[in-house]
RODO-2510 file (C-alpha; in nm, 4 decimals, decimal comma):
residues 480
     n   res          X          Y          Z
     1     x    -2,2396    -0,6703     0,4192
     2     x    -1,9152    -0,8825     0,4173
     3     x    -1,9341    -1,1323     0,1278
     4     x    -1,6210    -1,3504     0,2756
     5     x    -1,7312    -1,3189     0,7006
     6     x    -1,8630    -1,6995     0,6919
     7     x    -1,5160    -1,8316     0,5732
     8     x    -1,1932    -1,9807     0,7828
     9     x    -0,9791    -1,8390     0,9043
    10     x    -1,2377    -1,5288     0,9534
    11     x    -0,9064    -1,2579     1,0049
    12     x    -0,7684    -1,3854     0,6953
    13     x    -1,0763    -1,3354     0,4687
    14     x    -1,1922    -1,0279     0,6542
    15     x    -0,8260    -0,8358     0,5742
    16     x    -0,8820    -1,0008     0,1950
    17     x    -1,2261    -0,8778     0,1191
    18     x    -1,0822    -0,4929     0,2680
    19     x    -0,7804    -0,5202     0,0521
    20     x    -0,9793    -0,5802    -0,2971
    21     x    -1,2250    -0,2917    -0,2034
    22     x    -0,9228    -0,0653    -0,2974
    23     x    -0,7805    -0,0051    -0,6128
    24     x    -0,4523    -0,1712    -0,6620
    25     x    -0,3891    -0,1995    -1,0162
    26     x     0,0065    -0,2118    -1,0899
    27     x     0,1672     0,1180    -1,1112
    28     x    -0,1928     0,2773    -0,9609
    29     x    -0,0305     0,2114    -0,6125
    30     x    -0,0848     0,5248    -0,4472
    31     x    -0,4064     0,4372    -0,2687
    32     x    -0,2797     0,0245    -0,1597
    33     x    -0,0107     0,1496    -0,0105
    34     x    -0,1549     0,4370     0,1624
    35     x    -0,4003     0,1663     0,3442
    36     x    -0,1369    -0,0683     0,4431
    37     x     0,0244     0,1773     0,5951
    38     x    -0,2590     0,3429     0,7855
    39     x    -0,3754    -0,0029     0,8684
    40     x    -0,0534    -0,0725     1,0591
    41     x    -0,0002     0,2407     1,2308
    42     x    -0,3940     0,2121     1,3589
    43     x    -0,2780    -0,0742     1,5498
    44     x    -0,0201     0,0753     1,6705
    45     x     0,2598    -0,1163     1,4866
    46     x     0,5959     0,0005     1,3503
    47     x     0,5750     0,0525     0,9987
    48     x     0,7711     0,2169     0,7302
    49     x     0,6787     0,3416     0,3420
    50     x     0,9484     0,4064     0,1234
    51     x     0,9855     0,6075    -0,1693
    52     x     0,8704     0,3396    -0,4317
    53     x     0,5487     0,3111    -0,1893
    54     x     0,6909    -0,0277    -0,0551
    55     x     0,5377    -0,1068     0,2850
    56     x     0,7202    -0,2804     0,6014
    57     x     0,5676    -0,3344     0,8894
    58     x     0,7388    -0,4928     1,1918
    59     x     0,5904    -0,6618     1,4983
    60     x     0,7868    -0,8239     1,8802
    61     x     0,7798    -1,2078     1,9017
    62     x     0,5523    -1,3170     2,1457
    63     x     0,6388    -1,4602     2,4771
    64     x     0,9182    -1,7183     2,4776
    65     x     1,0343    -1,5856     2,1170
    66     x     1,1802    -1,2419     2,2049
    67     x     1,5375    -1,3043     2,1030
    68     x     1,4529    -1,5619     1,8111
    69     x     1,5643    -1,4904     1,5145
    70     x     1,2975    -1,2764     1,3194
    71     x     1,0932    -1,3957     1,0038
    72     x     1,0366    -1,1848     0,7401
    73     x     0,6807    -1,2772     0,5800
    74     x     0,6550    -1,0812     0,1918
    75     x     0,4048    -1,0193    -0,0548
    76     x     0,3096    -0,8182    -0,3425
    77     x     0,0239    -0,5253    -0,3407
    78     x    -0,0497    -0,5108    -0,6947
    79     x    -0,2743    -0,7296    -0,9083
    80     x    -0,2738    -0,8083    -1,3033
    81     x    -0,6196    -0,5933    -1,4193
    82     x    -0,7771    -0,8399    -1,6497
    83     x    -1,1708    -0,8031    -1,7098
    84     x    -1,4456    -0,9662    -1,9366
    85     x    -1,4979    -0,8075    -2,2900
    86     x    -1,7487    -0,5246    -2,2619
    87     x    -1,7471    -0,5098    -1,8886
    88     x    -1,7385    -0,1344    -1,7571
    89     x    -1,5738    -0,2087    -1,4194
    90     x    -1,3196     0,0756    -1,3485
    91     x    -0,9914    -0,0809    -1,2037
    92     x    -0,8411     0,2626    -1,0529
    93     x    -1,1733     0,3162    -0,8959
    94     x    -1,4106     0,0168    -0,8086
    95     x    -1,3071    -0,2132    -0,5813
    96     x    -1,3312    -0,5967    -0,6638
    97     x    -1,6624    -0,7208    -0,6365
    98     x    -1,6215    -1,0859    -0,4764
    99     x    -1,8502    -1,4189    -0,5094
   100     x    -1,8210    -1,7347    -0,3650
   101     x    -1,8493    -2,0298    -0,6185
   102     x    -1,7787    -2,3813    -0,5607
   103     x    -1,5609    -2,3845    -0,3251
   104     x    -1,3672    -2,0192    -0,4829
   105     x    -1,3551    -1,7043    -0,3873
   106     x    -1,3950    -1,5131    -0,7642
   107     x    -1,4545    -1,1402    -0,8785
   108     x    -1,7677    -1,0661    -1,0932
   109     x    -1,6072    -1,0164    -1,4084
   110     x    -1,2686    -0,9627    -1,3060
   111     x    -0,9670    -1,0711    -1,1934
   112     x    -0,9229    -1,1796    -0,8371
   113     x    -0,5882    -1,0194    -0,6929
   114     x    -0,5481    -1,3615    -0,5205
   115     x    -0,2032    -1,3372    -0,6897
   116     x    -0,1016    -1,1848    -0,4098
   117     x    -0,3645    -1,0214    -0,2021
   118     x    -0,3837    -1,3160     0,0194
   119     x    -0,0119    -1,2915     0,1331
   120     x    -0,0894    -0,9651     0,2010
   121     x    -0,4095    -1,0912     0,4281
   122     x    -0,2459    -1,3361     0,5769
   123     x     0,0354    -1,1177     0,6763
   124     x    -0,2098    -0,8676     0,8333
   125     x    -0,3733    -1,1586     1,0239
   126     x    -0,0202    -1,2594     1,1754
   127     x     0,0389    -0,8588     1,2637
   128     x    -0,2752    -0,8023     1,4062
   129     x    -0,3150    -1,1044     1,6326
   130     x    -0,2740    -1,1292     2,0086
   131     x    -0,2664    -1,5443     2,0466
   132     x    -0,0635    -1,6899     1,7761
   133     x     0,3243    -1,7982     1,8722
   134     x     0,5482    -1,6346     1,6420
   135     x     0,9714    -1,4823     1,6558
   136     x     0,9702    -1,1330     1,5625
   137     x     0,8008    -1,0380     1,1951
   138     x     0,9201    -0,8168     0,9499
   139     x     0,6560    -0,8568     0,7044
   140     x     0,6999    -0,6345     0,3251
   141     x     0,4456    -0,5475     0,1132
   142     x     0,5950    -0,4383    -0,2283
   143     x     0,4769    -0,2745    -0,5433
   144     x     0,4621    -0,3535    -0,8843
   145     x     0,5840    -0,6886    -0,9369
   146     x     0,3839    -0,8097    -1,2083
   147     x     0,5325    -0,5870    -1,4996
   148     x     0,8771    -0,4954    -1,3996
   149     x     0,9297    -0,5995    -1,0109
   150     x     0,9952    -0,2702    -0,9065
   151     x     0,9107    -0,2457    -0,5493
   152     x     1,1601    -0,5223    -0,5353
   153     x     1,4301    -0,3541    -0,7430
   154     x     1,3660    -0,0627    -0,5042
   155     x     1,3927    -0,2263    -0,1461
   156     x     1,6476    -0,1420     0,0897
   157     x     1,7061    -0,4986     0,2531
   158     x     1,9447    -0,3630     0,5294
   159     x     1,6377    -0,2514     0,6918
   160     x     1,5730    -0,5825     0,7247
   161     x     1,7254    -0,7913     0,9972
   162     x     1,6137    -1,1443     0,9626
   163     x     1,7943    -1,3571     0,7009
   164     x     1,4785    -1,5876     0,7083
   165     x     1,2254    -1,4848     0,4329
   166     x     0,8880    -1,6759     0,3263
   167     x     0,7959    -1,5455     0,0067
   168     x     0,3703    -1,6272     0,0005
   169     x     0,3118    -1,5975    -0,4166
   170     x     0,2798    -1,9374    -0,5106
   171     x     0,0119    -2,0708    -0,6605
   172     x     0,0035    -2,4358    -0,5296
   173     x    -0,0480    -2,5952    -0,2293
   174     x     0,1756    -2,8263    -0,1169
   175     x     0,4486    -2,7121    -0,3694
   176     x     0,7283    -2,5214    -0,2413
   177     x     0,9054    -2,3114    -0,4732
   178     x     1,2853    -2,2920    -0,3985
   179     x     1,3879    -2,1460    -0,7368
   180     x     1,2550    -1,9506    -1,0617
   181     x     1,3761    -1,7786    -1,3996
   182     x     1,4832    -1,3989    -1,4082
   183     x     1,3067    -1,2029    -1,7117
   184     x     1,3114    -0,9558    -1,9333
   185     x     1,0307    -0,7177    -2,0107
   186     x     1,1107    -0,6344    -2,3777
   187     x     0,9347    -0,4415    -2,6422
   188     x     0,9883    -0,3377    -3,0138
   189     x     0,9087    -0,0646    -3,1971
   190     x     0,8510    -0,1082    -3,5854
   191     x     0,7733     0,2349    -3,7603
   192     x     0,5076     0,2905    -3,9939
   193     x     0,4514     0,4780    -4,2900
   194     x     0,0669     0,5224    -4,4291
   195     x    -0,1119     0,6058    -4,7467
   196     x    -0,5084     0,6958    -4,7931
   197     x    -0,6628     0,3534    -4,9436
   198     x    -1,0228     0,2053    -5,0628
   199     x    -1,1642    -0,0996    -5,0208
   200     x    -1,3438    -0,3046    -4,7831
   201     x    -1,3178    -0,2485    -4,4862
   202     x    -1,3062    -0,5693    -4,1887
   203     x    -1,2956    -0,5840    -3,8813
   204     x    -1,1465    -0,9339    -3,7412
   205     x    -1,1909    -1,0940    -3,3936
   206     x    -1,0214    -1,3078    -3,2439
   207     x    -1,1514    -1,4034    -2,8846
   208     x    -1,2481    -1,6638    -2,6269
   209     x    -0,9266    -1,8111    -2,5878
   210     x    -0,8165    -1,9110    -2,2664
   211     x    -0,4958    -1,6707    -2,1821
   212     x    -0,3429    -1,7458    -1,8700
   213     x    -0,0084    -1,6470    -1,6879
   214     x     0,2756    -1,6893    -1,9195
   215     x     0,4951    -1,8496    -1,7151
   216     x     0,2888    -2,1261    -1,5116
   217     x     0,0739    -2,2232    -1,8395
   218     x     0,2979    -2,0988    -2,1380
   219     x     0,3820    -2,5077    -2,1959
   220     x     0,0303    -2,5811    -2,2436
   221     x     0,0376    -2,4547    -2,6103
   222     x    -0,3142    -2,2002    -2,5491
   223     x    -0,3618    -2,0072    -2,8039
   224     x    -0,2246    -1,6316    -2,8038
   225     x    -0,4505    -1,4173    -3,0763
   226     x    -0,1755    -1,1682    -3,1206
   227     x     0,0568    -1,4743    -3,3198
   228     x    -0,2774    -1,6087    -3,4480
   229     x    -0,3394    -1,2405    -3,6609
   230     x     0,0212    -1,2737    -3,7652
   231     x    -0,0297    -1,6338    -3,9425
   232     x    -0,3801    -1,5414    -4,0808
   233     x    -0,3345    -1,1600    -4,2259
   234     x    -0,0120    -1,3305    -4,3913
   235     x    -0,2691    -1,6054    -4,5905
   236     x    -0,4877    -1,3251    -4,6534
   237     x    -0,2478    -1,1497    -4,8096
   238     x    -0,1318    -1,4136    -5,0508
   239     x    -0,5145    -1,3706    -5,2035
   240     x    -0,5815    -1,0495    -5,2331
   241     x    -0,4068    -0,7187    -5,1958
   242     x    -0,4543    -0,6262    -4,7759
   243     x    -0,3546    -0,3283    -4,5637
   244     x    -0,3429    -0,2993    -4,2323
   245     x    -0,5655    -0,0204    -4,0261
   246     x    -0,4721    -0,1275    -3,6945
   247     x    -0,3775    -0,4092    -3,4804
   248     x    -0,4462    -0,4470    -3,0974
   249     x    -0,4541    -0,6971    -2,8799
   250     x    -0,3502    -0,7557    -2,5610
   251     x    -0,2955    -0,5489    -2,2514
   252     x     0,0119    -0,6833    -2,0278
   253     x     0,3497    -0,8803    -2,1404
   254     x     0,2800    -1,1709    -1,8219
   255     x    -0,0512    -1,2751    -2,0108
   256     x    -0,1058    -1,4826    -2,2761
   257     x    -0,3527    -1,2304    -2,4919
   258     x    -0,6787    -1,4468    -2,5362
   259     x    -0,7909    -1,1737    -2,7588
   260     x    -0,6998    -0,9786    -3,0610
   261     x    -0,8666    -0,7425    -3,3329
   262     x    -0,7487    -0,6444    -3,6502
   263     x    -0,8594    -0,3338    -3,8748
   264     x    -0,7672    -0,4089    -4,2797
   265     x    -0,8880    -0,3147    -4,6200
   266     x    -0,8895    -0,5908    -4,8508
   267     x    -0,9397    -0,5627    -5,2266
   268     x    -1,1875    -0,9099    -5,2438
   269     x    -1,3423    -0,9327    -4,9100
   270     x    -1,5010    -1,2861    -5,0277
   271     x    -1,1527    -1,3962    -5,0950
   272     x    -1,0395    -1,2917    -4,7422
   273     x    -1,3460    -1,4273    -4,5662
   274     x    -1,2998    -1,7647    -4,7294
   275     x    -0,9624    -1,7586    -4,5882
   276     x    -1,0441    -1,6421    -4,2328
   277     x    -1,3754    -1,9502    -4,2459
   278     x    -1,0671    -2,1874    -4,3318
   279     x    -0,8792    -2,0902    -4,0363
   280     x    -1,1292    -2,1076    -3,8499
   281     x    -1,1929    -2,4344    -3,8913
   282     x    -0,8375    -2,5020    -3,9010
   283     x    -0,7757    -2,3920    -3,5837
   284     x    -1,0410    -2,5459    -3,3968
   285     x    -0,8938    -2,8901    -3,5386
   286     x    -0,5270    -2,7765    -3,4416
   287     x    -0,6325    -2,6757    -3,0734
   288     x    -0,8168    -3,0626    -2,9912
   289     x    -1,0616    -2,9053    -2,7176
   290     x    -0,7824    -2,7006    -2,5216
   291     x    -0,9772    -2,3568    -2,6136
   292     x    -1,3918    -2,4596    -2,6611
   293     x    -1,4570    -2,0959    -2,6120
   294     x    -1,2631    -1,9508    -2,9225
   295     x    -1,4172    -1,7655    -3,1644
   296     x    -1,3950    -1,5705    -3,4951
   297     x    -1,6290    -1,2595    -3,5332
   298     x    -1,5847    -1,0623    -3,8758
   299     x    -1,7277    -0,7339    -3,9431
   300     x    -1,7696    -0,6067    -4,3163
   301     x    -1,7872    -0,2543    -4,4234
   302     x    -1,8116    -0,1832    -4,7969
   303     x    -1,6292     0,0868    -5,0146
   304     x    -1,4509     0,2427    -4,7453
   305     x    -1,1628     0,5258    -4,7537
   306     x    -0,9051     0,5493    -4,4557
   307     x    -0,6100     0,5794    -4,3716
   308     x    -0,3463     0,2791    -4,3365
   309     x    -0,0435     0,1316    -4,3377
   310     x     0,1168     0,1843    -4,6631
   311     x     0,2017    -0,1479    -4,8644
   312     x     0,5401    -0,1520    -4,7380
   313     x     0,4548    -0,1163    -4,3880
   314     x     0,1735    -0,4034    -4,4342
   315     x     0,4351    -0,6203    -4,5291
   316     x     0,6646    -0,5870    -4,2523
   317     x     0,4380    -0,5911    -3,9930
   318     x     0,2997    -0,9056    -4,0952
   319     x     0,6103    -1,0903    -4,1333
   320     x     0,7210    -0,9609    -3,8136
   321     x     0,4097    -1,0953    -3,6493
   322     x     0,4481    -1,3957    -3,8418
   323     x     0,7769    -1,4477    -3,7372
   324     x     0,7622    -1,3088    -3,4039
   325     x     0,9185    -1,5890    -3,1076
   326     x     0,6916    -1,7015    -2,8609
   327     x     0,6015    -2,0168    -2,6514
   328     x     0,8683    -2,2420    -2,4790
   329     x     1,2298    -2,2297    -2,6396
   330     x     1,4180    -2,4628    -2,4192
   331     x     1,3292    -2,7512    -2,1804
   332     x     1,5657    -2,7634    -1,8814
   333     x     1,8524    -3,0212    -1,9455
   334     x     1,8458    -3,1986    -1,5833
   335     x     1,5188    -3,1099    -1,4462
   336     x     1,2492    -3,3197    -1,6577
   337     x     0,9313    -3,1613    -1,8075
   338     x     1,0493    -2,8566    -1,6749
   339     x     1,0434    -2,5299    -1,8969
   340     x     1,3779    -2,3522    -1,8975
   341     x     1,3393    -2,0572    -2,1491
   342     x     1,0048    -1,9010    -2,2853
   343     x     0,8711    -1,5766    -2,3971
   344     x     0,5656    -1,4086    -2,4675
   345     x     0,4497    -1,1586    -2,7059
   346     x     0,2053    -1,0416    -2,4456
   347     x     0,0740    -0,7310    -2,6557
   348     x     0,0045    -0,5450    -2,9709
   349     x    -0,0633    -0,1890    -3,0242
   350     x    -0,1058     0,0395    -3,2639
   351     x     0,0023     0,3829    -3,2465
   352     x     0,0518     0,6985    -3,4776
   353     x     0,3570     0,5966    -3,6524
   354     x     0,4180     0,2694    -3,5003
   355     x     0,3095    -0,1244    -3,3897
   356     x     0,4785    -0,1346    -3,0718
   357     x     0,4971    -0,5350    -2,9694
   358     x     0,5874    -0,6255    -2,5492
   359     x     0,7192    -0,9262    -2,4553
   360     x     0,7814    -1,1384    -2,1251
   361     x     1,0766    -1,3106    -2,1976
   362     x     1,2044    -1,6149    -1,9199
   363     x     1,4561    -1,8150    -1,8236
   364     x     1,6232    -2,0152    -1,5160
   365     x     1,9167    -1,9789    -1,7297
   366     x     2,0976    -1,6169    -1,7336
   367     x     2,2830    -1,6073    -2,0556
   368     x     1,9631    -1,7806    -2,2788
   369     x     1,7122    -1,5022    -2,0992
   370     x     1,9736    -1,2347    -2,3132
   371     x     2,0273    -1,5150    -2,6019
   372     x     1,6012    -1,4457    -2,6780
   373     x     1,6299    -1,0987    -2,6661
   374     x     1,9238    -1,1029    -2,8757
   375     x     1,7029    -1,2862    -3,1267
   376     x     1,4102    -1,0155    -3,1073
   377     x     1,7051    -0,7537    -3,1653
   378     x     1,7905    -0,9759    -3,4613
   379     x     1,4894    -1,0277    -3,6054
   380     x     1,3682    -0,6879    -3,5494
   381     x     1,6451    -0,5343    -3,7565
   382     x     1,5252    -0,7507    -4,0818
   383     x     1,2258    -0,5303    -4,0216
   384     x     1,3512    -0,2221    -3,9115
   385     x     1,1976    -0,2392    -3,5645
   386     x     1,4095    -0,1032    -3,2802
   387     x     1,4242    -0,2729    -2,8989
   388     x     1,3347    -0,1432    -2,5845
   389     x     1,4706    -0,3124    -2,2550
   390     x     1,2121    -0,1749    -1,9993
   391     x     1,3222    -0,3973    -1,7551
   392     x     1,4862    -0,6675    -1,6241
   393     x     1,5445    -0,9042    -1,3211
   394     x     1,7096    -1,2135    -1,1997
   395     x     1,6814    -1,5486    -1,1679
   396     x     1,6855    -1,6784    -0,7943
   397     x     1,8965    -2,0016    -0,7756
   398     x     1,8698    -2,2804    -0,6265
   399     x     2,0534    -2,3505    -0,2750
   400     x     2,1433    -2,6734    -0,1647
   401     x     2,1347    -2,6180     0,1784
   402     x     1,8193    -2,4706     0,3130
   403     x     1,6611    -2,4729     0,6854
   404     x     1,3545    -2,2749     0,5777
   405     x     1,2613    -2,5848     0,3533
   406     x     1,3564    -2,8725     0,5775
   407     x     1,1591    -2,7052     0,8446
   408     x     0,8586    -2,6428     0,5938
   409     x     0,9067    -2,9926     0,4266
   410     x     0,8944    -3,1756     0,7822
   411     x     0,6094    -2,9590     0,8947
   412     x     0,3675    -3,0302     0,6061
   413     x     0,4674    -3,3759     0,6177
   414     x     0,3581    -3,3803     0,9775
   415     x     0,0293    -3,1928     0,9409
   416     x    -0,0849    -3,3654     0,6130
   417     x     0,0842    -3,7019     0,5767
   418     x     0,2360    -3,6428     0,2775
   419     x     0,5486    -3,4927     0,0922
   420     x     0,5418    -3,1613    -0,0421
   421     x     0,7313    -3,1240    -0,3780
   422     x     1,0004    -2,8949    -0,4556
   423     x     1,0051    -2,6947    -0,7643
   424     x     1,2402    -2,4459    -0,9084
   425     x     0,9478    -2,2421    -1,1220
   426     x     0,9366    -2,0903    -1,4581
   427     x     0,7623    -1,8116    -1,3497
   428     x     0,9913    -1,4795    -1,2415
   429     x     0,9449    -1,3975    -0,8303
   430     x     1,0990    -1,1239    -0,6388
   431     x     1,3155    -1,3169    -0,4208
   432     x     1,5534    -1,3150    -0,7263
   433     x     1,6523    -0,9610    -0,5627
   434     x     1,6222    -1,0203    -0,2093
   435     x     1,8443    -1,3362    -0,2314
   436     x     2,0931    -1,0947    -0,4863
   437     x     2,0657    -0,7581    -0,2026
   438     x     2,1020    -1,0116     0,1189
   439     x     2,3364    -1,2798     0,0610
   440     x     2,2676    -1,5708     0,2358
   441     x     1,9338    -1,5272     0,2979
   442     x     1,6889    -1,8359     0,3326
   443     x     1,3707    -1,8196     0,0973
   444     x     1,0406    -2,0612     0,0297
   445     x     0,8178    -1,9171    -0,1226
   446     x     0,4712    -2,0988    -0,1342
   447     x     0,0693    -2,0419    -0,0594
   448     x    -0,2459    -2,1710    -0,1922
   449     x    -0,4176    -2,3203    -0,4642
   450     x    -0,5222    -2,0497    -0,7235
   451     x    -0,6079    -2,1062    -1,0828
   452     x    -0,6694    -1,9051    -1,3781
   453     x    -0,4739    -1,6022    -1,2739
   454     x    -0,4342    -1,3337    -1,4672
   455     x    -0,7112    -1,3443    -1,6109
   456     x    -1,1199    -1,2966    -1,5063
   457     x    -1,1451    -1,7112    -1,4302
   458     x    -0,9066    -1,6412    -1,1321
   459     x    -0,9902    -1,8996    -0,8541
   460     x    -0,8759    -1,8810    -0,5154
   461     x    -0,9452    -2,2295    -0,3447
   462     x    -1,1073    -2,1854     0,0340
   463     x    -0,9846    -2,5597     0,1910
   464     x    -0,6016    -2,4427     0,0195
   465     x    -0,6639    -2,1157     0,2253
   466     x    -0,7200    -2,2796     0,5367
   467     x    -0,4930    -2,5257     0,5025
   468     x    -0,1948    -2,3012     0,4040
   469     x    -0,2712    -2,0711     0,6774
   470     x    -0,2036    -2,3564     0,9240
   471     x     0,0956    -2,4343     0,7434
   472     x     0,2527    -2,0922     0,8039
   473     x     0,1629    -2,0659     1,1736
   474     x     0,2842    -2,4137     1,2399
   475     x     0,6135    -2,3274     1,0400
   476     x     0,6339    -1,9891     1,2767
   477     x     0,5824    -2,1940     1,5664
   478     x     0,8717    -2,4327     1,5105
   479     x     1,1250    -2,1133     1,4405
   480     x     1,1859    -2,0528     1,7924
***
């Protein structure tokens, strides 16, 4: 039975709930795709899937908008695979498994896919209808956008004829987004050497932190447990000789990692624990209530023999943890309280002969998004870690002159009584590369209230549903 068939607008919630019963993990994009596609030639509209498994589906205006101008309406397919600790749910097999709470729609356990599965519902809604006043829609689904954007690096935008595009992944009502920061995904590579060592062996835990996307939240100062490992394995070390087993933490570059474990052998494990109790304690103080939920869990193993980093190794890890950049760099000069430049070190990972580190570095400025990852290259050298550009994508600037948004602007005004705010966000979108491939195209993006995403708190508000969805067809309406 349909969890979501009591809510407004029914369409909307009914194409939602079928989207998160398939897998649509990024890069696991096979099977999204596939149903997208099927979905739209089922109802007999044209539709197109390109190489990169980018969906576009195309629908007529309705009567009296034949020969307007035509809209395209764009969202992303994939979803940021977050789950609780211990949780068994299989992301490139189960489907979401929704709840209604408070007001939410939520996954047991999970992440939600809100970010952006309701675009894509709402989209589907507008497609599928036979009553709601609308110019022609060219509505794209793309792939992969959260690590990498590269359904949107892949897009051929001269299939595209309207020069009108409403981008729906934002993440606040009544806030539309008219700018954001191109990004870097960036990773380094330090090799390791390792030696056969005794000792005691622990385990360390850090957990229960918040996490959270790393652009909308990375100025709240929440606590990332891959920099907290760096800052406590280098006090343990200054007590007693430490090396390092393994270090993980972390799963994706766009989240802040609200968990981290750490493998060592120490040669005075009550040394080490009374350092880890102390920064414990000393975090908790440092944090003032922003992260109730963190924790410390320590496991002890006595007269152990494994294999490790060797003492050299230990070292440079740990100082490159230590030292590794993350958190805001640079507040914007003429926008106020507005983050300009950040990164995240989004992941750890140990491997056979490495610690591989990822980072989501950001900026609404072009040269300072290279300037950061000019410092990781720097810093990485002192270490003998090499980079990795995986990716990278622009910023999407501002325009002074936009229809799009005085038509949106007016129209919320109208239905709401009240102003919407304009942001240029610190968080990286895809219209960067539509706006680059099709100059002179018009872009908002907006869409409803969602919080926690990225992670298994993800919220996705009902009323902001509703509301947003009235928004768009009243926007449609007046683009005649």
């Amino acid at each position: 039975m349909a969890v979501l068939s009591n809510l407004e607008p029914k369409r909307v919630w009914a194409n939602f709930e079928d989207f998160c019963a398939v897998p649509h993990g990024t890069f696991d994009m096979d099977k999204i795709s596939a149903f997208c596609y099927n979905w739209a030639v089922e109802r007999g509209l044209e539709a197109y899937q390109d190489e990169a498994k980018n969906v576009i589906i195309k629908k007529p205006g309705t009567a009296g908008f034949e020969n307007s101008a035509p809209v395209i309406i764009q969202g992303h397919m994939d979803m940021v695979c977050e789950k609780v600790s211990g949780s068994d749910h299989d992301f490139t097999k189960d489907g979401l498994k929704l709840f209604v709470e408070d007001g939410c729609v939520r996954a047991k356990d999970t992440s939600l896919g809100g970010d952006n599965g309701i675009a894509i519902a709402m989209a589907m809604a507008l497609l599928e209808s036979n009553d709601i006043p609308h110019p022609p829609l060219e509505a794209l689904f793309t792939v992969d956008e959260e690590e990498g954007m590269g359904g949107a690096i892949a897009i051929d935008m001269d299939r595209f004829e309207g020069m009108t595009l409403l981008n729906m992944d934002s993440e606040d009502e009544g806030i539309f987004t008219v700018g954001c920061a191109g990004g870097i995904n960036y990773a380094a590579h330090l090799p390791v050497n390792k030696e056969t060592v005794s000792g005691t062996k622990l385990t360390i835990k850090l957990g229960g932190l918040k996490g959270g996307h790393s652009g909308h939240v990375i100025g709240e100062e929440r606590g990332n447990a891959n920099k907290m490992h760096g800052r406590l394995l280098n006090k343990i070390q200054k007590v007693t000789d430490l090396s390092i087993i393994a270090i993980n933490g972390g799963t994706k570059m766009n989240v802040i990692n609200p968990e981290s474990i750490a493998e060592i052998v120490v040669a005075d494990a009550a040394k080490a624990k009374e350092v880890i109790a102390e920064m414990e304690t000393t975090w908790v103080d440092e944090f003032l209530g922003i992260e109730p939920d963190f924790f410390v869990e320590v496991k002890e193993e006595a007269d152990v023999t494994v294999e490790a980093f060797d003492k050299d190794s230990t070292s440079r890890a740990i100082s490159y943890i230590m030292l590794a950049l993350h958190g805001v760099q640079e507040y914007s000069r003429v926008l106020a309280n507005t983050v300009e430049t950040s990164l995240n070190l989004g992941v750890l990972e140990t491997k056979e002969n490495e610690l591989l580190a990822k980072y989501q570095i950001r900026s609404s400025v072009e040269t300072m998004k290279w300037e950061i990852a000019e410092r990781l290259n720097t810093l990485g050298k002192l270490v003998g870690a090499e980079e990795e550009i995986i990716a990278h994508y622009p910023g999407w600037k501002y325009a002074p002159v936009s229809p799009l948004r005085d038509i949106m602007s007016d129209t919320y005004e109208e239905l709401f009584g009240k102003k919407a705010d304009i942001l240029v966000m610190h968080a990286g979108l895809e219209c960067g590369f539509f706006a680059e491939k099709k100059p002179g195209i018009d872009i908002v993006s907006c869409g409803p209230n969602m919080r926690g995403i990225h992670s298994f708190n993800e919220k996705l508000y009902i009323d902001s549903v509703e509301r947003t969805w009235e928004l768009l067809l009243a926007t449609l309406a007046k683009l005649k």
